[in-house]
Backbone bond lengths (Angstrom), bond angles and torsions (degrees), N, CA, C in turn:
res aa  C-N    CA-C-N  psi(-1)  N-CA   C-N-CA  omega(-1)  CA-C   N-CA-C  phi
1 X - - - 1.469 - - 1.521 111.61 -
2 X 1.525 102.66 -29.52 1.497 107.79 -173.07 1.729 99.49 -68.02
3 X 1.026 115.37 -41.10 1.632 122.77 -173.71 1.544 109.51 -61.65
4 X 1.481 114.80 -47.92 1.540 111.04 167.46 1.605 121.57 -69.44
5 X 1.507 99.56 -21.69 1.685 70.36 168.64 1.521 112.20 -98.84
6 X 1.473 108.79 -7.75 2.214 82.47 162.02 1.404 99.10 -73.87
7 X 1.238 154.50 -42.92 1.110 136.87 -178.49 1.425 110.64 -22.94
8 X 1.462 101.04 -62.25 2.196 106.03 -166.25 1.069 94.25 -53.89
9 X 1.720 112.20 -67.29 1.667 121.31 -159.91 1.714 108.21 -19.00
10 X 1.367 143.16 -71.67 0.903 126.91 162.97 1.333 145.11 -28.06
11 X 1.370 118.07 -40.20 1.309 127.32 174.04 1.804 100.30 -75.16
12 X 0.729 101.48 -50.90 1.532 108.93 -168.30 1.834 104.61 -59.94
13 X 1.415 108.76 -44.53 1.345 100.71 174.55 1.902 95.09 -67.80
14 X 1.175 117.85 -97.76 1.313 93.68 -171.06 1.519 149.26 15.47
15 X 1.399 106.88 -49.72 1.443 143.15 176.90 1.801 110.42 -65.70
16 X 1.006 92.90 -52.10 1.941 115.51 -154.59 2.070 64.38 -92.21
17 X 1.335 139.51 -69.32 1.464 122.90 -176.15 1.357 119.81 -44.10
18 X 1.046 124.55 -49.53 1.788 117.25 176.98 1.296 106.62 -106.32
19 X 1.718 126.77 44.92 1.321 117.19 121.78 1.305 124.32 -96.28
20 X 1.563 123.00 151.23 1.258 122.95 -168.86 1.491 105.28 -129.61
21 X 1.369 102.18 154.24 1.709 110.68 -158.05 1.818 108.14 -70.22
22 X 1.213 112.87 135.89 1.835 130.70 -175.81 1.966 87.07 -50.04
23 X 1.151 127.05 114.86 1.579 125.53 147.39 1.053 114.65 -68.50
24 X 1.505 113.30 130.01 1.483 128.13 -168.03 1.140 96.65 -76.44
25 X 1.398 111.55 160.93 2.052 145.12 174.65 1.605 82.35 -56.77
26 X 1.828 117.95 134.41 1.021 99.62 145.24 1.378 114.88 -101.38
27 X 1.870 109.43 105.99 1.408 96.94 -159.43 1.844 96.97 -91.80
28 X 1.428 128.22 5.32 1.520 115.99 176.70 1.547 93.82 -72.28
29 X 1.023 128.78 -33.00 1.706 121.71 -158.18 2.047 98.74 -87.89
30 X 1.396 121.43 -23.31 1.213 84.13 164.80 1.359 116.01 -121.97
31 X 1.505 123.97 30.55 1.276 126.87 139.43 1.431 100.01 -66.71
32 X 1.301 144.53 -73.12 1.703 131.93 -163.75 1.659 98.38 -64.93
33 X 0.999 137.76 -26.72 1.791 121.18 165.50 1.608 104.39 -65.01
34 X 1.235 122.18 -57.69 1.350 112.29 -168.34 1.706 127.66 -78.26
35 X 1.681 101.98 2.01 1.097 133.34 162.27 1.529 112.66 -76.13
36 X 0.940 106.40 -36.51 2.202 110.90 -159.27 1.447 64.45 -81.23
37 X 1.526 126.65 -79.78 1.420 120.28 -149.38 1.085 126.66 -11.95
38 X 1.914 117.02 -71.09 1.102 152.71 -174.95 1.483 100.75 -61.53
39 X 1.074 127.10 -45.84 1.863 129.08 157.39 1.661 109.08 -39.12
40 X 1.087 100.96 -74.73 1.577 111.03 168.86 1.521 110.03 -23.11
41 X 1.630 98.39 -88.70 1.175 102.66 175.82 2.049 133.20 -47.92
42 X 0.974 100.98 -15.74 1.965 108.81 157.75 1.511 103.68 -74.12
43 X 0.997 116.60 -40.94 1.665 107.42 -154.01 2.232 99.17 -97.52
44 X 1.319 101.81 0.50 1.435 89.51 -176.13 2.183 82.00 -113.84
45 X 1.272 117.76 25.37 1.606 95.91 177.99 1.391 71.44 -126.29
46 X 0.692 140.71 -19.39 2.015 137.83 -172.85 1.704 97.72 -70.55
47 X 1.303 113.89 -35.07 1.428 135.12 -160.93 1.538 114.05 -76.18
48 X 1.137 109.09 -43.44 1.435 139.87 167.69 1.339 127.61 -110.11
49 X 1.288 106.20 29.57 1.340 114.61 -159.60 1.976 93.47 -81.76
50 X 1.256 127.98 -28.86 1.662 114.89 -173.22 1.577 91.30 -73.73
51 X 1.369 127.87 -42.63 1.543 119.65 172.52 1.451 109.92 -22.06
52 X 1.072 92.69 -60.80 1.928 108.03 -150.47 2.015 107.49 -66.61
53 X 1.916 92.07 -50.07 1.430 100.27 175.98 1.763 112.27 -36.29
54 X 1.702 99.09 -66.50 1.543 123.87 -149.46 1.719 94.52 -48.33
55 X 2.089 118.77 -58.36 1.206 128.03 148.25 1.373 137.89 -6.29
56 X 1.765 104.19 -47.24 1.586 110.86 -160.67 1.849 87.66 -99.72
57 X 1.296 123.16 -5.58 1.633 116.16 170.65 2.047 109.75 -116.75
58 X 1.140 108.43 16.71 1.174 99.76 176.36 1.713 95.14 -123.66
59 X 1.739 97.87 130.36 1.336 106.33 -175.53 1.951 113.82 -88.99
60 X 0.894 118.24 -16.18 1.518 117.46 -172.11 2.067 88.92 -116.78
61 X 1.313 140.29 65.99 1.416 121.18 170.35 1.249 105.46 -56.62
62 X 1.260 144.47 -67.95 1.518 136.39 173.37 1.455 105.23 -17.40
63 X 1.235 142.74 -70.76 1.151 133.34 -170.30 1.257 133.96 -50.85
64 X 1.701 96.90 -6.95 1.707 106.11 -166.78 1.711 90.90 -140.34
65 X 1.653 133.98 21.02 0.816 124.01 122.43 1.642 125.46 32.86
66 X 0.624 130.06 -121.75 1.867 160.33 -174.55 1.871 86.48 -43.65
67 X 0.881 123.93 -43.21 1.622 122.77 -173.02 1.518 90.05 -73.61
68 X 1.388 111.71 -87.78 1.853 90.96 170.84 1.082 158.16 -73.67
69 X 1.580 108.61 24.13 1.243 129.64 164.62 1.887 99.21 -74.82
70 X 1.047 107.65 -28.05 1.635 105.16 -164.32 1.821 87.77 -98.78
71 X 1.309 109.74 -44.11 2.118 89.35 175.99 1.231 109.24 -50.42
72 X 1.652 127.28 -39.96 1.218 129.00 -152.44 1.851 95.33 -53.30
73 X 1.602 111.46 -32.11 1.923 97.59 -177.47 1.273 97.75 -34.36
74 X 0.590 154.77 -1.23 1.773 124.89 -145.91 1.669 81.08 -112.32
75 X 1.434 125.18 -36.71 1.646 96.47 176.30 1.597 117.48 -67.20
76 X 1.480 130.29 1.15 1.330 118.54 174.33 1.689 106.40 -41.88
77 X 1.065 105.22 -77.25 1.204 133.19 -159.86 1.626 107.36 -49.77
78 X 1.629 100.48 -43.45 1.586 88.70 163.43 1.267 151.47 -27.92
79 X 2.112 88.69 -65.51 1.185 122.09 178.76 1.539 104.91 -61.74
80 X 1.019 112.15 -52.03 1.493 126.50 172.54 1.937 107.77 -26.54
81 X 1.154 97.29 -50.88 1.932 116.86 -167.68 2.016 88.58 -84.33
82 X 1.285 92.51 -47.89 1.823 89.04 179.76 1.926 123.08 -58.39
83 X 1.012 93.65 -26.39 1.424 109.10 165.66 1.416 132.34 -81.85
84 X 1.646 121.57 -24.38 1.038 147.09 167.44 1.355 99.24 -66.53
85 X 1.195 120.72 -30.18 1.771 117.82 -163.21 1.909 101.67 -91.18
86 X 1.392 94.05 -26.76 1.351 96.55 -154.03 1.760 93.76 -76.56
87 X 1.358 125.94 -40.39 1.331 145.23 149.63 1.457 98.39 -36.12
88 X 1.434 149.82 -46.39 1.389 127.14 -168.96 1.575 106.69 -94.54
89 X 1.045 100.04 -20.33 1.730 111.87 176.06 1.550 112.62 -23.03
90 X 1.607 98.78 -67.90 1.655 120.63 -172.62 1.157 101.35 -43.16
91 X 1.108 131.77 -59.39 1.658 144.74 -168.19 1.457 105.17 -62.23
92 X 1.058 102.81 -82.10 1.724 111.53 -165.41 1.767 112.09 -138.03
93 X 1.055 113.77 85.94 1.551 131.87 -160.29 2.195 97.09 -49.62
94 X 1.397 86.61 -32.30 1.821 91.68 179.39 1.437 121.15 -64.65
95 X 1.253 116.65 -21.15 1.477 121.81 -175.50 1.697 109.36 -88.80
96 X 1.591 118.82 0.52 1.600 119.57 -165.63 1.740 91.80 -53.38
97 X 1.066 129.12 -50.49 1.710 126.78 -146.02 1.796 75.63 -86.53
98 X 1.267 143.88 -40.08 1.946 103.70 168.94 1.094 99.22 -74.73
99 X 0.864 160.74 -106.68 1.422 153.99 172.02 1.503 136.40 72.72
100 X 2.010 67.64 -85.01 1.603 90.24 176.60 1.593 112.43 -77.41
101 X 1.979 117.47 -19.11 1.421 121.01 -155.25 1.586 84.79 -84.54
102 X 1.260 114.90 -22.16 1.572 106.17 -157.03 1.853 106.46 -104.03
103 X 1.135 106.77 -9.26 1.783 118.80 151.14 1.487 110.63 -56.61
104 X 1.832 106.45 -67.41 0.986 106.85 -170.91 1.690 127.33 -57.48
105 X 1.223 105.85 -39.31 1.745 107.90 173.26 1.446 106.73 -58.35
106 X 1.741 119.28 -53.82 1.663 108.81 -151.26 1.681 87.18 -73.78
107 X 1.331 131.04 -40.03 1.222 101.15 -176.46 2.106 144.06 -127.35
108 X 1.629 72.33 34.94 1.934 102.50 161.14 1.407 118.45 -13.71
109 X 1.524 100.27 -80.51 1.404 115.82 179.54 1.609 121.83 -60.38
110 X 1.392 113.64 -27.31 1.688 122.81 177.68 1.259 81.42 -63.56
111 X 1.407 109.49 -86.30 1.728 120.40 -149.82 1.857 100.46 -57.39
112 X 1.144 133.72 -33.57 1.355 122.69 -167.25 1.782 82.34 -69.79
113 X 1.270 122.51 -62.02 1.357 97.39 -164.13 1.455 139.43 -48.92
114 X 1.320 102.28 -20.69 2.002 129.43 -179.98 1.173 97.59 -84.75
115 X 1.215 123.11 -21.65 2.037 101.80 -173.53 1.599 99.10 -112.57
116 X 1.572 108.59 -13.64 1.840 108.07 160.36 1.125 126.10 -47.03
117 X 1.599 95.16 -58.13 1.500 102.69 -162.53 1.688 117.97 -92.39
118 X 1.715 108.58 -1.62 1.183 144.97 175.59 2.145 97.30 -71.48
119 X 1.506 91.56 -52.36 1.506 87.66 178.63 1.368 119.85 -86.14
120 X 1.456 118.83 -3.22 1.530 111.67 179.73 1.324 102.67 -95.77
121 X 1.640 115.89 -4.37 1.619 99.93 174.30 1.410 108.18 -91.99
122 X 1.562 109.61 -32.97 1.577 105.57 167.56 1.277 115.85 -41.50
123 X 1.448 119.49 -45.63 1.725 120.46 -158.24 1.680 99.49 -81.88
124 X 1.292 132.02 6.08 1.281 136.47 -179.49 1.087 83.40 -99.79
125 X 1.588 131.09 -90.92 1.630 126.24 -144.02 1.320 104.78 -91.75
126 X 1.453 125.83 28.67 1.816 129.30 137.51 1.157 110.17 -76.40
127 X 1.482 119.60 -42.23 1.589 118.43 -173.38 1.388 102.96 -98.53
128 X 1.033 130.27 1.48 1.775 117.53 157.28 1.577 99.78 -88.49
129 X 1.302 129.25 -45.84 1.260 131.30 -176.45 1.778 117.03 -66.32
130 X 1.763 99.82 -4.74 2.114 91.49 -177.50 1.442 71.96 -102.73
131 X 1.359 148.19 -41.84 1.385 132.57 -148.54 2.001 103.17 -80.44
132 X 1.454 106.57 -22.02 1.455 100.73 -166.22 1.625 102.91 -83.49
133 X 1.290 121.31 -32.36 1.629 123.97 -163.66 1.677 100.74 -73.12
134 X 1.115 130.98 134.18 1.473 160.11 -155.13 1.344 113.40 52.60
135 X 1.310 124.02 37.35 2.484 125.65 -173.36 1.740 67.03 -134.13
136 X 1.884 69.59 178.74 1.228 92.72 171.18 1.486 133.86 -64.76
137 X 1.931 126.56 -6.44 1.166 119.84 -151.78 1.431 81.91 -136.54
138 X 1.204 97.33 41.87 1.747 117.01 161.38 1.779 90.77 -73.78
139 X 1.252 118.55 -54.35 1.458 104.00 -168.12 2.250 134.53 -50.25
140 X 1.549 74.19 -15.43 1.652 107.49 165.23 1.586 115.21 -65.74
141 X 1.227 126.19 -6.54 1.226 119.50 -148.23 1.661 94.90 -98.27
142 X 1.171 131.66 -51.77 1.197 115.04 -177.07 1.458 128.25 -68.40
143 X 1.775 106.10 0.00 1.297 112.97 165.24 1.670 106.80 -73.83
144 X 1.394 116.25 -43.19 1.565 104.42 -165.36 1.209 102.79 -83.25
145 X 1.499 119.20 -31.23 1.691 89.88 178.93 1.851 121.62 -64.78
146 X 1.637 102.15 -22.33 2.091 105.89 176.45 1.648 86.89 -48.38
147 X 1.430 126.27 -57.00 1.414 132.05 -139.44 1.757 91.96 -70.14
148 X 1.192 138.55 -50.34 1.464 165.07 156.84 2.049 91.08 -18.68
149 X 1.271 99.67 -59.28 1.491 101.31 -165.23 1.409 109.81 -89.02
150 X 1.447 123.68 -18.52 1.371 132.13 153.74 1.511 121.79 -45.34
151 X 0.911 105.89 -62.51 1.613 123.95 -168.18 1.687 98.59 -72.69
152 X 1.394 113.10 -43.06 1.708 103.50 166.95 1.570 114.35 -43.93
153 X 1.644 95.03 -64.23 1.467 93.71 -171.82 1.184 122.95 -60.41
154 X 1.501 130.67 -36.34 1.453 133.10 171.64 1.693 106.79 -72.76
155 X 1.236 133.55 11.54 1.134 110.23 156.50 1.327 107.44 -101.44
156 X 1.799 124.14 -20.00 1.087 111.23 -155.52 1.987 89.68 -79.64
157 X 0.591 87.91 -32.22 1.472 98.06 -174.11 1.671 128.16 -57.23
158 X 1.539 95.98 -26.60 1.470 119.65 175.62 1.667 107.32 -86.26
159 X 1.104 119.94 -43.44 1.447 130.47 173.69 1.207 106.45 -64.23
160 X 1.856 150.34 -46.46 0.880 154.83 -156.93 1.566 95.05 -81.31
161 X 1.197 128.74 -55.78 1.459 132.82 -172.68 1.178 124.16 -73.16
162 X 1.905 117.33 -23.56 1.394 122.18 152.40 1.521 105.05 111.39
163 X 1.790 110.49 9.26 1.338 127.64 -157.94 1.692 101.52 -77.46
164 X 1.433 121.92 154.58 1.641 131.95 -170.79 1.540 61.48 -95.68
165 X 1.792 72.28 168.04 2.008 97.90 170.45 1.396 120.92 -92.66
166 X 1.506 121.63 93.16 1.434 119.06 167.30 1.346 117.71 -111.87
167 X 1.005 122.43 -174.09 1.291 121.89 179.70 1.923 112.44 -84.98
168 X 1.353 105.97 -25.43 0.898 126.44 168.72 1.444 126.73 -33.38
169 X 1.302 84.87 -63.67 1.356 106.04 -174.82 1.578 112.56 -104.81
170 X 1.069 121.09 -10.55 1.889 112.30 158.70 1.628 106.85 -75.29
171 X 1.375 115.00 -22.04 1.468 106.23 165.29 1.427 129.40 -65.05
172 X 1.658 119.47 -45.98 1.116 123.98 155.97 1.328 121.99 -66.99
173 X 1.377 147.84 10.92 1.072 160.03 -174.61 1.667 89.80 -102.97
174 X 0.969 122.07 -79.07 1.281 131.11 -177.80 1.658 115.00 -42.13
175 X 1.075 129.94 -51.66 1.617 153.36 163.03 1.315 107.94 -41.66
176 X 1.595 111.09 -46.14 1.518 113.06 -178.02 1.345 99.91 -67.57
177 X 1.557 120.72 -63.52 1.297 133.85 -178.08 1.438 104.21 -41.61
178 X 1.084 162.84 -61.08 1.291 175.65 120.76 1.782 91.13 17.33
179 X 1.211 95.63 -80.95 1.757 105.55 -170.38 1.711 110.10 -47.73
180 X 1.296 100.56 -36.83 1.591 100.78 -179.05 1.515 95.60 -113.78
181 X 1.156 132.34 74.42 1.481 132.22 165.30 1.256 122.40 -46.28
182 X 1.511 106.22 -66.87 1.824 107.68 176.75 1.217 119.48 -68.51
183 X 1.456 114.12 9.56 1.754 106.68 161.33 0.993 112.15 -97.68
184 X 1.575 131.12 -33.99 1.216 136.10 144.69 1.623 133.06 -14.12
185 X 1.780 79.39 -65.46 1.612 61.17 170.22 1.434 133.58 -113.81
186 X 1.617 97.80 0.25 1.337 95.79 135.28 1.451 131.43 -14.02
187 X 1.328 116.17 -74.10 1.577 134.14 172.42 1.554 113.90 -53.85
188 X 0.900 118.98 -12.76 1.848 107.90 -166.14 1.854 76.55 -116.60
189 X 1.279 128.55 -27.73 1.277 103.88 179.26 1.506 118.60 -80.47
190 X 0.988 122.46 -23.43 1.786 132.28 147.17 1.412 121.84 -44.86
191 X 1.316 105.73 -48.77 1.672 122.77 175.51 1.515 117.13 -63.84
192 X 1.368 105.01 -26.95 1.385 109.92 172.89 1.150 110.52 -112.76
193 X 1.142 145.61 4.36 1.336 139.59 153.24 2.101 112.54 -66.11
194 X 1.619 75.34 -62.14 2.008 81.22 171.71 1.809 109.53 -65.03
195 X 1.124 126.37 -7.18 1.724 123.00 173.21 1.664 96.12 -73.44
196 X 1.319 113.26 -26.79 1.491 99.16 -139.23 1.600 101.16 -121.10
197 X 1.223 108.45 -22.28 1.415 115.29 145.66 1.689 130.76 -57.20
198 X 1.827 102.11 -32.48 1.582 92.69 163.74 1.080 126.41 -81.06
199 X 1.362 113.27 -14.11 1.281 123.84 -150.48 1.647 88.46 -79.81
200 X 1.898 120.40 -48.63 1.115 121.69 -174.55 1.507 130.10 -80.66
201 X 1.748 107.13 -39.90 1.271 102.90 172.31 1.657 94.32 -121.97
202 X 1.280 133.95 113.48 1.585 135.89 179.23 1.235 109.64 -69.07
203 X 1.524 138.27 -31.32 1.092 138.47 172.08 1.423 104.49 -51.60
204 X 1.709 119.60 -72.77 1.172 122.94 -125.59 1.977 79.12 -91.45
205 X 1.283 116.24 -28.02 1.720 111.71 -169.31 2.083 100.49 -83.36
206 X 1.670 99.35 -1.68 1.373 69.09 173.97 1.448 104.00 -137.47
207 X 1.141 127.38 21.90 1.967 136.01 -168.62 1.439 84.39 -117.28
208 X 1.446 122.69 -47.77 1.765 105.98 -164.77 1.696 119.35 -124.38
209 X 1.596 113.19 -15.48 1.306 97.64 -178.34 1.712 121.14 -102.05
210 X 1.570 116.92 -5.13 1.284 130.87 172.52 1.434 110.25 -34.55
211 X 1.404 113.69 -56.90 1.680 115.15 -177.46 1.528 120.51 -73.14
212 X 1.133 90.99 -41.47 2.230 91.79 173.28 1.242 107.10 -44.16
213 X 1.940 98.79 -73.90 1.213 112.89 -175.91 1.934 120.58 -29.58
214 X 1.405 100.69 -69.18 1.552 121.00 -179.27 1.631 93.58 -35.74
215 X 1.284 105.06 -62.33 1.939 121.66 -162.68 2.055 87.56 -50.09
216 X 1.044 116.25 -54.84 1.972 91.07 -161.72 1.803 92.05 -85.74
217 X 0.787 152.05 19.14 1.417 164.61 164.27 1.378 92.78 -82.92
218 X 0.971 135.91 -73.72 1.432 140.83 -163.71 1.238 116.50 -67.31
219 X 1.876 106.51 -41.58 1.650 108.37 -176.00 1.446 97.37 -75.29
220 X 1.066 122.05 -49.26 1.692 106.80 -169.05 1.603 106.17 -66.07
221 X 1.485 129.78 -32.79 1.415 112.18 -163.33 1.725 85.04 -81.71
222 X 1.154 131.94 -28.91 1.978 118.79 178.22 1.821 98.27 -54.00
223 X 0.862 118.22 -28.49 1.624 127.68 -143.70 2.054 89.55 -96.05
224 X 1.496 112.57 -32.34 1.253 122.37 175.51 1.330 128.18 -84.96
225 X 1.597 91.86 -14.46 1.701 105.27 -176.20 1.433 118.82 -104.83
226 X 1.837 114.06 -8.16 1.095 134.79 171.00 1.550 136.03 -14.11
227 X 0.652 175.39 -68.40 1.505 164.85 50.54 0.989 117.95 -128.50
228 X 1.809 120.25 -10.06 1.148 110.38 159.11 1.179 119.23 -105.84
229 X 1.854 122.64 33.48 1.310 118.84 -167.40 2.019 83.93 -108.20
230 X 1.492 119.46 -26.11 1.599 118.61 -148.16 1.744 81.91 -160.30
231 X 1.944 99.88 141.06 1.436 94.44 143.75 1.624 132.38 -105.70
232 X 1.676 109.15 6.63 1.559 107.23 -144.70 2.141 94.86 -72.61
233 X 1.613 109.52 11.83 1.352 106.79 -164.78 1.455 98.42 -105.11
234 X 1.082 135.32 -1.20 1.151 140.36 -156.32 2.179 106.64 -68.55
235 X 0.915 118.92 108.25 1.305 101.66 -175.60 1.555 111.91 139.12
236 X 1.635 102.86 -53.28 1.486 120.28 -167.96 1.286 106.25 -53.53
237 X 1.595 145.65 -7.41 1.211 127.69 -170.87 1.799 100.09 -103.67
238 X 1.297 129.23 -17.24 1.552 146.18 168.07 1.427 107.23 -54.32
C-alpha cells in the first residue's frame, strides 16, 4: 500500500501544482461603480428636473411635442456634466457628483447652445415630417427622418467632444458619424432604448439606466473622436 501511495504522491502533487487559487469578486469596485452610477443618475434628474416636473402635469405630451422638444435643451448640458463624471470616474469614482456639477457649470452655455439649436431643427423637420406622411410629399419622408437621425448623432457627438456650435464643426461631427457609422448607430440604438424605457417604465428608465446608457454613448463617441482612428478633426478643440 505504501508503494501505491508514492505512486499517486506524484500525480497528485502535480495536480494540487497546476491548480491555481479562485480570484476573489472584486465586489468593493462594483459597489463604488454602481454607486457613482446611481450618483450620476441623481444629479442628471436634478438637472432636468423642470423637464420632468412640466411632463409629470401635462396629460397628452405627444400633443405638445414641439414645446418639449425645445425644453428637452436643457438635457445638453446635463449630458455635458454626465460625461464630465464619466471622465472623473477613472481617477477617483468618489468625486462623480463634483464632477458632474463642475462639467455642468464650465460648459452650460456650449452644450445649451448645441442641443438648442439641435432642437429647433428637430421642431422644423417633425413638423414638415407630421404634415408630409399621408399628401403627396409623403415621398419626402424618409429624407427627414435620415435628417432627424443626423442631427441626433451630430449633437451627440458635439457634446461628447466639448465642441461650441459652428458650422464647422457640426460638419465634422457629421463626417465622423458617417466614417464611423456603426458607432453611430450604435448610439441612437442606446438612445432609443433609454427613450423608450422612460417612456414605459419612468422609474426603472430614469433611477437606473441614464448612466449605463450615457456611459456606452460616450465610450463609443471617445472611441469615434480618436485621433488615431481619423485626421480630418484635428483642430476642432482650438
Amino acid at each position: 500500500m505504501s508503494g501505491v501511495r508514492e505512486m499517486r504522491a506524484p500525480g497528485v502533487g502535480a495536480i494540487q501544482g497546476a491548480a491555481k487559487p479562485v480570484s476573489k469578486i472584486p465586489y468593493d469596485t462594483i459597489f463604488t461603480t454602481v454607486y457613482a452610477g446611481l450618483r450620476i443618475n441623481l444629479c442628471l434628474l436634478v438637472a432636468v428636473l423642470p423637464l420632468l416636473v412640466v411632463l409629470a402635469f401635462t396629460d397628452e405630451p405627444l400633443a405638445a411635442w414641439p414645446f418639449f422638444a425645445v425644453l428637452s435643451a436643457l438635457c445638453g448640458p446635463a449630458a455635458a456634466g454626465a460625461f464630465a463624471a464619466f471622465e472623473a470616474m477613472g481617477a477617483d469614482p468618489a468625486r462623480v457628483g463634483r464632477a458632474f456639477w463642475s462639467g455642468y457649470r464650465t460648459g452650460f452655455a456650449r452644450a445649451l447652445g448645441v442641443s438648442g439649436a439641435a432642437a429647433a431643427v428637430a421642431v422644423v423637420l417633425g413638423v414638415d415630417l407630421q404634415q408630409a406622411v399621408g399628401t403627396r410629399f409623403s415621398v419626402i419622408t424618409p429624407l427627414l427622418v435620415l435628417l432627424l437621425v443626423v442631427v441626433v448623432t451630430v449633437t451627440t457627438t458635439m457634446l461628447v467632444a466639448g465642441w461650441r456650435l459652428s458650422g464647422r464643426r457640426a460638419l465634422a461631427a457629421a463626417y465622423l458619424s458617417l466614417r464611423k457609422w456603426y458607432l453611430a448607430l450604435a448610439d441612437l440604438i442606446v438612445l432609443g432604448v433609454l427613450l423608450a424605457a422612460i417612456v414605459s417604465k419612468p422609474a426603472l428608465g430614469l433611477f437606473l439606466l441614464p448612466a449605463p446608457a450615457l456611459y456606452v454613448v460616450w465610450a463609443n463617441t471617445r472611441h469615434m473622436l480618436s485621433p488615431n482612428a481619423h485626421q480630418p478633426t484635428e483642430g476642432m478643440n482650438q
